[in-house]
C-alpha positions, 0 to 999 in steps of 0.5 A: 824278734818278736814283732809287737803289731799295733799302735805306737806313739809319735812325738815330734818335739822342738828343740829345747833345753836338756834337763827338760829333754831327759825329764821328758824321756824319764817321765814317759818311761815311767808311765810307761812302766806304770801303764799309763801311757803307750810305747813311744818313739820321741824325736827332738833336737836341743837348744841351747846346745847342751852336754848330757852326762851319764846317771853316775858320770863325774862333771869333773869330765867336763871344763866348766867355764868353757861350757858357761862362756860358750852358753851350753847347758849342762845336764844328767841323763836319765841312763849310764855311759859318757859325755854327749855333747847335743848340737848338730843331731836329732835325738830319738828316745824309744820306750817300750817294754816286753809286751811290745815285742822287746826282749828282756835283757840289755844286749838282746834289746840293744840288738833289736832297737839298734836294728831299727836305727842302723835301718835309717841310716841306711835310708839315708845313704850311711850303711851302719851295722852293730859295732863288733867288737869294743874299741876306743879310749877307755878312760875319757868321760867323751862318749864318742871316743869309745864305742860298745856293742851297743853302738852303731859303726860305719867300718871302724867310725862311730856313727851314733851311741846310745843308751838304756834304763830299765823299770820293771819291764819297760825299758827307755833308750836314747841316741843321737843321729849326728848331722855333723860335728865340731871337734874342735867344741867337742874337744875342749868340752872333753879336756881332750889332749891333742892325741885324742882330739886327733883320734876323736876326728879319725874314729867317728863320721856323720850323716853329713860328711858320709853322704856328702850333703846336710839331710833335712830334719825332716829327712831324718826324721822320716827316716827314724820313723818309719824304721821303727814302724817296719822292725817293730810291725808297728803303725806310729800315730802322730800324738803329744805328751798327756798332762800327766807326763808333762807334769811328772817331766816338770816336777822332775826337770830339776833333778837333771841340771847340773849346769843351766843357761837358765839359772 
């Protein structure tokens, strides 16, 4: 790949709630695209715990009443793909373009991004590499029961799936680094039969189970940025959100609830 040298963003969030985390993600990519702001790596967590469904992903995926009795958020990400359920994982977003030394094209940017991510899970003791081949239960809306080239893999189970929008030449990916999960939630928020509540268990892994303890947050972490920063040749200086970006993400907020906690 081309490496891109010089300066990225760091940005460190809290947890919050998920509609305010993907309009955050959106808002950055578009002052990214707009020039207004620099290539940037954002790390956070959710809270309340939340389900992310893709841009054209149908909430009928999703057992509503279940996700209300168990006070979990339910939003709209920005990107396309399946249900993720946020609870026990670190989420990156990376935004950057081409003139930061990513490659036009999804499956050649995937390629790159992912290279960086399946670094840190390799400083952090889990040998993860590109999924080969597609694989999985193509017809549910549950994004772990599927994995794509685009996801990254420990052997046969899924580790972390991401996901992409393009704008112009600047381009905004997100995932997930799954600490550890609970099937059993992850199941009934995915009206998921026992067959595949079976399969879900057998074909994913996390951070946790593969090294045999709890990473810290900030473990992880580190470990996510300093991959970027070796793969892209880049230096990531700690910074925040401009006030632009934070009122774009505030105007936007609404567009991505589909459930809230809050209303």
């Amino acid at each position: 790949m081309t490496r891109s040298g010089g300066r990225w963003r760091l940005i460190v969030d809290g947890a919050a709630g998920g509609a305010w985390n993907m309009a955050v993600d959106r808002a950055m990519l578009v002052a990214h695209a707009a020039a207004e702001a620099p290539p940037t790596l954002r790390l956070y967590r959710w809270t309340p715990p939340a389900v992310s469904l893709g841009r054209f992903q149908s909430a009928d995926d999703v057992d509503l009443p279940y996700c209300a009795a168990e006070g979990l958020e339910i939003c709209r990400r920005p990107t396309g793909g399946r249900g993720v359920l946020h609870d026990d994982e670190l989420t990156y977003s990376i935004v950057a373009g081409v003139a930061d030394g990513l490659p036009r094209g999804v499956r050649r940017s995937y390629a790159v991004l992912c290279e960086a991510l399946a670094e840190a899970y390799r400083a952090l003791g889990v040998d993860a590499s590109l999924t080969a081949r597609d694989r999985g239960e193509r017809g549910s809306g549950a994004c772990y029961l599927h994995a794509t080239s685009a996801d990254l893999s420990l052997g046969a189970a899924k580790l972390s799936g991401s996901a992409q929008v393009w704008s112009g030449d600047s381009c905004l990916q997100h995932g997930s680094f799954v600490v550890d999960r609970d099937v059993t939630r992850e199941a009934r928020v995915f009206m998921l039969n026992d067959e595949h509540t079976r399969a879900l268990e057998r074909s994913t892994a996390t951070i946790a189970a593969v090294i045999g303890r709890r990473p810290s947050w900030d473990e992880v972490t580190s470990a996510v940025a300093e991959a970027v920063g070796r793969v892209f040749s880049v230096e990531l200086e700690p910074a925040t959100l401009s006030g632009d970006e934070l009122e774009m993400a505030g105007r936007m907020r609404q567009d991505h609830v589909v459930r809230s906690t809050l209303t």
